[in-house]
C-alpha positions, 0 to 999 in steps of 0.5 A, a space after each residue: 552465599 552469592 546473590 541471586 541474579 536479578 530477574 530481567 525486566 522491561 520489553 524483550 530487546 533481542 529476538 527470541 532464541 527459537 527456529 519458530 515463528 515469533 510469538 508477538 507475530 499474531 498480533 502484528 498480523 492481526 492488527 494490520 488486517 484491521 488496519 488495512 481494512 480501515 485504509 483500503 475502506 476509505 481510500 477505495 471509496 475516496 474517488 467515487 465519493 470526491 465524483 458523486 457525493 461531495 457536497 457543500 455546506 448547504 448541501 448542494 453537490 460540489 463533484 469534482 471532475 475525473 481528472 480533479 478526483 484522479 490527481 486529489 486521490 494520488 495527491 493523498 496516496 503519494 502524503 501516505 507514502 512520503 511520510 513514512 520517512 517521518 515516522 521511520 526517523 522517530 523509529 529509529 531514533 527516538 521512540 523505537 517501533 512500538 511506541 511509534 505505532 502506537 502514538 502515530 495510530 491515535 492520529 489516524 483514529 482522529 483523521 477517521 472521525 473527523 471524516 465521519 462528521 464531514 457528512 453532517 456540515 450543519 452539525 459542524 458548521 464547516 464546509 465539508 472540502 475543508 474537512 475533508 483535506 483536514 481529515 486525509 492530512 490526518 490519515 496520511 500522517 497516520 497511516 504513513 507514520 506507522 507504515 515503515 514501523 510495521 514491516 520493519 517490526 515484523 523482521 526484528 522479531 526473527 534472529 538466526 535460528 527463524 530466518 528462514 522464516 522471514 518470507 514465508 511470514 512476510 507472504 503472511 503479512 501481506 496476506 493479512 493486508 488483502 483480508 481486511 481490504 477485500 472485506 473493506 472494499 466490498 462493504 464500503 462502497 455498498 454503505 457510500 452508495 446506499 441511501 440509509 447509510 452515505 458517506 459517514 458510515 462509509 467513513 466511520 466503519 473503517 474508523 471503527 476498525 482503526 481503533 480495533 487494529 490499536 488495541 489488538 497491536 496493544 494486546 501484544 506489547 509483552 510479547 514482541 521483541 522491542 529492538 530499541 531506537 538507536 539515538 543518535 546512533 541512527 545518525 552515525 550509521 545512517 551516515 557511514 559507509 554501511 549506510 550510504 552503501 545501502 541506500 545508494 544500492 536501493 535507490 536506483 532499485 526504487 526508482 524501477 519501481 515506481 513506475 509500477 505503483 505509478 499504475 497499480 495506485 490506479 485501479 482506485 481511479 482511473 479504473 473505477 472511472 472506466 468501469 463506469 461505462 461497463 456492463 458490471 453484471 455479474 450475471 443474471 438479466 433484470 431485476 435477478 440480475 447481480 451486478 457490483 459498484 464500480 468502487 467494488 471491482 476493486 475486491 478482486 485484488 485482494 481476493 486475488 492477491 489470497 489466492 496467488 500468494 500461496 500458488 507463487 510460493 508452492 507452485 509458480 517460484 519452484 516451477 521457475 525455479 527449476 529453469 533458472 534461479 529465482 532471485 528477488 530482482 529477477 521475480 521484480 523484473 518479471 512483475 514489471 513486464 507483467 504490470 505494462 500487460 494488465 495496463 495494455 489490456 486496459 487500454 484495449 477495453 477503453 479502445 471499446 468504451 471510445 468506439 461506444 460499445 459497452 464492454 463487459 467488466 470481465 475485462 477489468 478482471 482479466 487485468 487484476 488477474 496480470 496486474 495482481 500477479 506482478 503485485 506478488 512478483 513486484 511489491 511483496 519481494 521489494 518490501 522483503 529485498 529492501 529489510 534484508 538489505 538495510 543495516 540493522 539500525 536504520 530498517 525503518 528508515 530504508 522501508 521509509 526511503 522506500 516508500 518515498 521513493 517508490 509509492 509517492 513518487 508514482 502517485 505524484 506523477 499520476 496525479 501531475 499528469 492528470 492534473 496537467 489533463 485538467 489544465 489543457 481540458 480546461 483550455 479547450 485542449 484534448 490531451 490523453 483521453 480515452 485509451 491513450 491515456 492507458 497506453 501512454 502509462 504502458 510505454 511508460 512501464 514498457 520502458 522502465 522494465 527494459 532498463 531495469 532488466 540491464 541494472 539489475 545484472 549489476 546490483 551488488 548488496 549485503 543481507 543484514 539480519 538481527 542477530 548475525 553478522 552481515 552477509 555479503 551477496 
């Protein structure tokens, strides 16, 4: 009799033959609900703490000016999001997706605690600043190490049967994203801005949480599919002409882009710092009165983010669909002009601020309400457009470039010009201040829309998809 076959062993490496969702897919989304929680957490609260409780190692408060936090805080944002090019390389070739997740995660438990003791110098010995830049360094090599691998994981999960599936599960993706932020950036302020708890617990809670986003990814590991790394492969087909055509066709979308995370990464800044000198009561008068931190305004996003999400997709895509076809380069360019509004909105409540009136923080929400919706339009369609357009082989990669891109390089700019503001202040020169400082970033996206309105009628591209052969647009 002829042997029995072999049963198959080790991690799945081609998606599974089914027009379901993937049954790894829980588990990712679960893992970046917490995951998400523990970056927004620190990064929502990292302005505030850097203007009104940083201290030294004798305990004698060492705040920063706005303009020093502003451009310390898009300096760190812009490290998250240039290292994911590290972390995409890795992926694709030496370690595959899953092992990359899992050794870079150990990273940013480490930068969490090490933010956690930062409160305690005369346990430490160490000046607090110091521990501090370790710690963000930390974060961001964490965070951005695994950011490219977590998206471009969720696609690899899909083969030609689920296709369809991919956005609505990316929609759920970054669904999952806003929970554990809208969590984290309502509690995490209240715990730094609460005397019986203060910076360590406004830092460790999110920690905690990190470490609960690993195991929960690890919990999964026999259930996803594990697309192995290419080797040296990944330097052949990043090379070739597939490759070289992708990202040339990427990168003048990207730099469209940018400009949008150069104003949405501010409403950790610079539209905090502006809500200090608003009326944050929510209402009542008093001592009823319920009125939020000005780190909290920062929930709105996400709780706008959960609600939009779902209208975009069941009511606002097919009403537009009904006038004209609804591309994904179409639905960014709509975003874009939508960002430049939620800034101009900005800049006319800051007009108030100047003439020294104290306005409502109703204004703030009337601009997340534009701002969040050119979030869907903008990022989630970007962060799909660009998985479906990379080769197979280099998806981590091409979400790495993307991220570098886009992300970094609009926070590297935000945190020059302010600190270009410090400089000349610091001279006793006045530069940007008040609403010009908002208007300036207007114009700025204003312009950006306009010439990406006139690229994108010449975009040409290919859809790559696990399992299929390439699709030409």
């Amino acid at each position: 009799m002829p042997e029995a076959a072999a049963p198959v062993t080790g991690p799945r490496t081609t998606p599974y033959d089914t027009d379901r969702m993937p049954p790894g897919i829980p588990y990712i989304i679960g893992n970046e609900a917490a995951e998400r929680f523990s970056y927004y957490g620190m990064s929502g609260i990292l302005f505030a703490f850097l203007t009104e409780h940083l201290r030294n190692s004798a305990g004698a408060p060492a705040y920063m000016s706005a303009e020093q936090a502003k451009a310390w805080t898009h300096y760190f944002i812009a490290a998250v999001y240039a290292l994911p090019i590290v972390g995409a390389v890795l992926s694709d070739w030496l370690w595959g997706k899953y092992r990359t997740i899992m050794t870079i995660s150990l990273l940013y438990c480490v930068g969490h605690a090490v933010l956690a003791i930062m409160d305690f110098p005369r346990l430490t010995g160490l000046e607090p600043k110091l521990m501090l830049g370790f710690g963000l360094a930390l974060l961001a090599m964490g965070s951005g190490g695994i950011k490219p691998c977590v998206s471009a994981h969720v696609g690899d999960q899909f083969g030609v049967r689920n296709e369809r599936l991919i956005p609505k599960v990316f929609g759920w993706f970054y669904f999952s994203i806003n929970v554990g932020s809208m969590v984290s950036m309502a509690l995490t302020p209240w715990l730094l801005d609460n005397p019986r708890f203060g910076p360590g617990w406004a830092f460790g809670v999110p920690g905690v949480l990190m470490a609960l986003a690993t195991f929960t990814f690890w919990l999964g590991r026999n259930k996803y599919v594990h697309i192995p790394p290419a080797g040296n492969k990944f330097f052949a087909e990043t090379l070739s002409p597939q490759g070289i055509g992708a990202i040339i066709n990427l990168i003048p979308l990207y730099l469209f882009v940018f400009p949008f995370f150069m104003l949405f990464d501010q409403t950790h800044s610079a539209w905090v710092d502006q809500a200090k000198s608003m009326n944050c009561t929510i209402f009542g008068s008093g001592a009823n009165a319920l009125t939020i931190l000005p780190s909290q305004m920062q929930v709105v996003n996400p709780v706008l983010v959960l609600i939009l999400i779902p209208c975009f997709t069941y009511v606002v895509y097919p009403l537009m669909g009904r006038l004209f076809t609804v591309t994904p380069l179409r639905k960014i360019g709509i975003g874009l002009f939508l960002t430049a509004a939620s800034f101009a909105i900005i800049a006319l409540a800051q007009k108030r601020i100047d003439l020294g009136q104290t306005p409502h923080i109703a204004w703030q929400f009337f601009a997340y309400v534009v701002l969040t919706a050119a979030e869907v339009m903008v990022s989630i369609t970007a962060l799909e457009f660009s998985y479906t357009q990379a080769p197979k082989k280099m998806k981590s990669f091409i979400m790495g470039v993307y991220l570098l891109v886009a992300n970094a390089l609009g926070n590297i700019v935000t945190a020059r010009v302010n600190g270009y503001i410090d400089v000349k202040k610091n001279e006793g020169v006045a530069i940007l201040e008040g609403a010009n400082y908002y208007w300036f970033f207007t114009g700025l996206m204003v312009a950006a829309a306009l010439i990406f309105v006139v690229w994108s009628q010449f975009y040409r591209g290919r859809t790559y998809i696990q399992g299929e052969e390439d699709l030409a647009l």
